[in-house]
C-alpha positions in Angstrom: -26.6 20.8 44.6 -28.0 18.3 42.6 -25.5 17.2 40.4 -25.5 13.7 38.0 -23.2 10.5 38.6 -22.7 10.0 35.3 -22.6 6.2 36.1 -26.6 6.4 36.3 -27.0 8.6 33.0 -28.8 7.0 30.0 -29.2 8.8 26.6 -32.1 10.7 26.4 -31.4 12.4 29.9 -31.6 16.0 29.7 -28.6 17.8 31.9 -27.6 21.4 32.8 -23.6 22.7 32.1 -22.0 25.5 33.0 -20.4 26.0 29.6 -17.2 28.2 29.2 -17.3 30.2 25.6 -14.7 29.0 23.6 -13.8 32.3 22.5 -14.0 34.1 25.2 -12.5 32.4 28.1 -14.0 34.3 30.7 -17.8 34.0 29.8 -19.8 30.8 31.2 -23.3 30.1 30.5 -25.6 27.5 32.0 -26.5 25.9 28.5 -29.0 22.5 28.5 -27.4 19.5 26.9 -28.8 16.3 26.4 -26.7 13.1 27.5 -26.2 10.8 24.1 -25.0 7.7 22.7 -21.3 9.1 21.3 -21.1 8.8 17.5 -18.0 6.9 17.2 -17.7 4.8 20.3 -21.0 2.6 21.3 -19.6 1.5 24.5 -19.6 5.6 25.8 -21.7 8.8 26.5 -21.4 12.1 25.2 -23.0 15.7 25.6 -24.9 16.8 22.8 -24.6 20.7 23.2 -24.9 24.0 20.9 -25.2 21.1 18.0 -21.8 19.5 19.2 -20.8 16.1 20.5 -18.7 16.7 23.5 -17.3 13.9 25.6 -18.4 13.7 28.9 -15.5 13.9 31.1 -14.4 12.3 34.8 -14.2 16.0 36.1 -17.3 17.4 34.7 -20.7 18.6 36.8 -24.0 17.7 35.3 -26.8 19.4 37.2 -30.5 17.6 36.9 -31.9 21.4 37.0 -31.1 25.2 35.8 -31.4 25.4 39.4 -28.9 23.7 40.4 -26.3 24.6 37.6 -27.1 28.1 39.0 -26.8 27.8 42.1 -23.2 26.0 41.4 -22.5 28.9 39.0 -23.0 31.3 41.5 -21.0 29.6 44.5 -17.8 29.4 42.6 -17.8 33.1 40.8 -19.0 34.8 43.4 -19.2 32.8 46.5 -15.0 33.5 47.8 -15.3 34.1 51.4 -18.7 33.2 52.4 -19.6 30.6 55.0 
């Protein structure tokens, strides 16, 4: 898979998320987001998604393509048991 160290991101970057619906726990969506300066820290990142910041966290998986967020998508829903 090709996901993102977030140590090489720069604002402007464009990134793939599997993103869980807030309201509905059990739906994910690979949404695009693109990587930004955050608004109140200058010294940090943050996801710009569905018109949100979000902070960009140790434990999260930026893809560089659909692709890729896909392919990761599909692997942990409905990859149990496969070699």
């Amino acid at each position: 898979m090709d996901m993102i160290d977030i140590a090489g991101a720069k604002p402007g970057d464009e990134v793939f998320v599997i993103y869980r619906n807030p309201h509905v726990p059990s739906v994910a969506n690979i949404k695009a987001a693109e990587i930004v300066q955050h608004p109140k820290d200058p010294n940090s990142l943050a996801l710009f998604i569905n018109e949100t910041f979000h902070v960009i966290e140790d434990d999260d998986a930026l893809f560089a393509t659909s692709e890729s967020a896909q392919q990761a998508y599909e692997d942990h829903y409905f990859g149990f048991g496969e070699q």
